[in-house]
N, C-alpha and C positions, 0 to 999 in steps of 0.2 A: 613721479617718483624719482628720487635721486640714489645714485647708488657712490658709495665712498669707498674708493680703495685704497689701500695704506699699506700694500706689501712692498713698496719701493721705497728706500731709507736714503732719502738726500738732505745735502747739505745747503742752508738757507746763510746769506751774509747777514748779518745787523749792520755793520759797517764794511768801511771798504779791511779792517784788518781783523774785523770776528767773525766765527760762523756760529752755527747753531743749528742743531737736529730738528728745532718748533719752527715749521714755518709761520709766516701771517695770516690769522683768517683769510686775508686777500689773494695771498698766492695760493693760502689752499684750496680754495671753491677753486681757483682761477685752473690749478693744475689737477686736482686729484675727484673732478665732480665729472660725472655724467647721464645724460639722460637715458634713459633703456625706453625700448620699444615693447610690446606686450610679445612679438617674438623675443624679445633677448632676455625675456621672466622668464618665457615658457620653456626655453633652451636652456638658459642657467637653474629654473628649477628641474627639468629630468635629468641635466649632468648629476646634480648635488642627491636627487632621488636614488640615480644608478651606484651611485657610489655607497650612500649608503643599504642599498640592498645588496651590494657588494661585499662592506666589511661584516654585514649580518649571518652572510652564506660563509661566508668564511672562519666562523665560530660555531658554525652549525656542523661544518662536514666534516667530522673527523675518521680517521681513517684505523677501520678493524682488520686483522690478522687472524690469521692461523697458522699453529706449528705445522710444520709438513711429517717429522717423526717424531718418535721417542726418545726420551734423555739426550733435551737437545740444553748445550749452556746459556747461563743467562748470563754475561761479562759486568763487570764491574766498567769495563770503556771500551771504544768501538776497536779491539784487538783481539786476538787471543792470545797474545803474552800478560793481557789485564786478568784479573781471578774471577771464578767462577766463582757468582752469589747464589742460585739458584739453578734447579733446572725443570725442563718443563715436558710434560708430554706431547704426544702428536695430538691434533685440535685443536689444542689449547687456545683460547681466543686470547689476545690483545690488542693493544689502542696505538699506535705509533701518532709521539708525542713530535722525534724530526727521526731525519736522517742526516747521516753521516759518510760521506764513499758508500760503499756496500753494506752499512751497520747500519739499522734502526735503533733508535732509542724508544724503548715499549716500556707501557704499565699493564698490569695485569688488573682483577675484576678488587682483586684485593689493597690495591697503591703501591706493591713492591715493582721497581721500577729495573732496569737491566736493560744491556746491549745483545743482539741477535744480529747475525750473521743476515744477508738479506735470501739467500737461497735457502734458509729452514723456514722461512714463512710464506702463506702464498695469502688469497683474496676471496677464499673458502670462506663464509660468512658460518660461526660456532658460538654459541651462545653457551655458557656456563652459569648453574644453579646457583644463585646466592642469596638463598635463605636457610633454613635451617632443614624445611620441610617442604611440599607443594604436591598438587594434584595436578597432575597430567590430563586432560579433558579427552573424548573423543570430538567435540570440536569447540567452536570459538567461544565458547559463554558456560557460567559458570552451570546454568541446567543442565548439562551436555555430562552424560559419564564419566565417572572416575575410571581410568583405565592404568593407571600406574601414581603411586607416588613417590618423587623423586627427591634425590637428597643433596646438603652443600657442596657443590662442587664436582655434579656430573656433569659432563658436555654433551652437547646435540648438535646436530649439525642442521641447521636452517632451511627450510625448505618454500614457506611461504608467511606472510605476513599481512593479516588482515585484521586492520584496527589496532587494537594497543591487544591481540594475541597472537602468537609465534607458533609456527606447526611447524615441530621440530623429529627428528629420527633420531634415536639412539642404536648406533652400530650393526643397521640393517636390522634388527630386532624388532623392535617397537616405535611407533609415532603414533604423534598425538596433538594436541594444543597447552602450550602454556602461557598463562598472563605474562606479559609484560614487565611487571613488576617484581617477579620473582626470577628474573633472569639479570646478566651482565654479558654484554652490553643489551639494553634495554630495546634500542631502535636502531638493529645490526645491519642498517639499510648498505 
């Protein structure tokens, strides 16, 4: 097997007063060929493996929030001389898209997007209802009792996750199981 590297960009004479970026067949075997050994596959193939199980995990992880209180602002940029677009209760889940100094830049389950301070959020995993309607299970499948159903836009706070259902508490009150599907975010790992 030969392997051809070409990330080196030199210059090749034609004469003694021209150059030119195309070397000759000749000098290219001559400079840019080599043979590999079945280690130097098996090590150049798990670098290029790691790497891409690298940038795979790195589209995978995204990172959920929770408000810490009440009527907290949601900024138009990472200040508070920026205005207030929105505001948000305590739970509230969202997604931080980056950061900024002590600002996150978050979207909520709905796509309105805003700046928050980084001490009104904490790593409290809160899933909020986004469909219209849902049943609350006493556990993970849909044979399992209807013990509540809940509406767009209630929050629970997470408590366990088995399979694609969520065993979620509502405000010390009531827990239960809800699919996956009917929640935002979906997989609040």
């Amino acid at each position: 097997m030969v392997l051809y590297i070409c990330a080196i960009k030199n210059r090749f004479k034609k004469s003694d007063d021209e150059q030119t970026d195309q070397p000759t067949n000749k000098t290219f075997r001559k400079s840019f060929t080599m043979k590999t050994t079945t280690f130097q596959r098996l090590f150049l193939g798990t670098v290029v493996a790691l790497f891409i199980v690298s940038l795979s995990a790195t589209g995978i992880a995204a990172e959920y929030v929770s408000v810490t209180k009440d009527g907290v602002n949601m900024r138009s940029g990472p200040d508070t001389t920026n205005n207030v677009v929105w505001q948000v209760f305590q739970s509230y889940p969202l997604e931080v898209i980056r950061r900024e100094g002590k600002w996150a830049y978050v979207v909520d389950f709905e796509g309105d997007k805003g700046w928050i301070y980084e001490t009104l959020i904490s790593s409290k995993k809160t899933v909020i209802v986004n469909v219209e309607t849902g049943n609350m299970r006493s556990g993970p499948s849909t044979s399992d009792s209807i013990v509540a159903i809940v509406k767009k836009g209630v929050v629970f706070e997470v408590l366990e996750i088995k399979g694609d259902w969520i065993k979620v508490r509502y405000k010390n009150e009531i827990t239960g199981w809800l699919y996956n599907s009917l929640l935002w975010p979906s997989n609040p790992r």
